[in-house]
N, C-alpha and C positions, 0 to 999 in steps of 0.2 A: 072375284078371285081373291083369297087369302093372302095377306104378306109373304108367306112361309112360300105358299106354292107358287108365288109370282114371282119371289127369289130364286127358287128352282128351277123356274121356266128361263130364265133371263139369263144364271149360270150355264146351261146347258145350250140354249141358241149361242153364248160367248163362245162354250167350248168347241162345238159344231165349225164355229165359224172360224175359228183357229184353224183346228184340222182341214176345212177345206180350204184355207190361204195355203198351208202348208203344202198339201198336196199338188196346188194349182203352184207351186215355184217354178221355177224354168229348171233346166236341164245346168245351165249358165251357173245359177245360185249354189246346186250339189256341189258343180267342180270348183267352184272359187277356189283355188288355195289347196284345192284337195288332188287334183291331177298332174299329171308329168305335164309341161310345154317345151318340145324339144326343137332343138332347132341346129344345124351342122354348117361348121366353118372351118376355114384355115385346110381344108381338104387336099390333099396328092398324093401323086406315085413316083418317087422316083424311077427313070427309065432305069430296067432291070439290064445289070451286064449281061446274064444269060438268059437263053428265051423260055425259059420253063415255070420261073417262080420271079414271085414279085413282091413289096412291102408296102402298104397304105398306111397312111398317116389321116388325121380330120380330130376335129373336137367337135364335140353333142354337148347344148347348154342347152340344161333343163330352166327355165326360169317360174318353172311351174310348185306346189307343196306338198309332192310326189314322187316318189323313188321310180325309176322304171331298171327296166334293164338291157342290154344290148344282146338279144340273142342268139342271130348269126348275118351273115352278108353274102349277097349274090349277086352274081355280075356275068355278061355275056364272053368275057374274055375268059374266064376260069372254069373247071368243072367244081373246083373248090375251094371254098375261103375260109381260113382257118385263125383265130384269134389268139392271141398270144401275151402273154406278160414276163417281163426278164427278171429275173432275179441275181442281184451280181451279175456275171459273164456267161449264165444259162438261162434259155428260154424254156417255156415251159405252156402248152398249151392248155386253153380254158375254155368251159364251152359257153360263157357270157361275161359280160364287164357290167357293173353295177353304174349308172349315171342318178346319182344323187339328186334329190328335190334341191331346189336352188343352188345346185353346184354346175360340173362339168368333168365329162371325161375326154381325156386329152390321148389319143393315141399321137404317140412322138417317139422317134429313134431312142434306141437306147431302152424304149421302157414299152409300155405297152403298145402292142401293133395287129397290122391284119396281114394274113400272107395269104396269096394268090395266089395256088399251088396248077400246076398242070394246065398253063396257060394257052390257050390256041392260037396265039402269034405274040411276038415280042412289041409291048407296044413302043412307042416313038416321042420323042419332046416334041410339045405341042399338041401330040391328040390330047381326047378327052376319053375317059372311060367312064360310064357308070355303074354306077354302083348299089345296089339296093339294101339300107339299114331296113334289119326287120326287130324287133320290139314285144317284150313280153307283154305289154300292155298298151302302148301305144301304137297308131297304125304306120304302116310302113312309109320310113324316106329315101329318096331318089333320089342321088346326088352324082354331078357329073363333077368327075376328076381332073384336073389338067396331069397331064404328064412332064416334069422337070426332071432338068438332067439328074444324071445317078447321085452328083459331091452337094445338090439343092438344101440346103439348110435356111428356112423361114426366119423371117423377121420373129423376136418375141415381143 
């Protein structure tokens, strides 16, 4: 075999074998740094004075190098949950909250929240309710709430 076509043959099994590492990566290697990792803390409901509607509160850290988004939330005590952000002294509903790659979304009094609307019993301090995050790209979280009295303001 010639020089020329021995270097041809040698480049092209190189290249071959490139492509097939590449292919053969894990699943692991694509999301390095490239996907949402969400995870929810700091989670409650204040006990609602009235039995009909209610406010949740939680924060979602993304520790992943991927934007997701928070789409909507479901929960057995509600027919519906409706997502909200204040602006000044007026709320103003949204139908998703953006959770930044390496950041967090903070739902907290005063500012962005979830409202419980049309609730089928008034819950109680000390239950739990849960609650199910659902995610424009990432798969759903299931997170149980404690219930704190209504005046409950969080350690920062």
């Amino acid at each position: 075999m010639s020089r020329t076509a021995l270097a041809g043959a040698t480049s092209l099994a190189l290249g071959l074998g490139g492509l097939l590492l590449t292919a053969c990566g894990s699943d692991e290697d694509k999301d390095a740094g490239g996907s949402a990792k969400l995870a929810v803390a700091g989670a409650y409901l204040p006990q609602p004075p009235t039995p009909d509607i209610a406010a949740g509160y939680l924060s979602v850290r993304n520790s992943g190098g991927a934007a997701d988004r928070l789409t909507s939330v479901t929960t057995a005590l509600s027919d519906r949950v409706t997502m909200h952000t204040t602006e000044g002294t007026a709320m103003r509903r949204v139908t998703e909250f953006e959770v930044p790659a390496g950041g967090e979304l903070n739902l907290a009094r005063g500012g962005d929240h979830l409202m419980l609307e049309k609730l089928s019993r008034q819950p109680k301090v000390g239950e739990t309710v849960t609650l199910t995050l659902h995610f424009a790209k990432s798969p759903a979280i299931e997170v149980s709430v404690p219930v704190k009295p209504t005046s409950y303001q969080p350690e920062v």
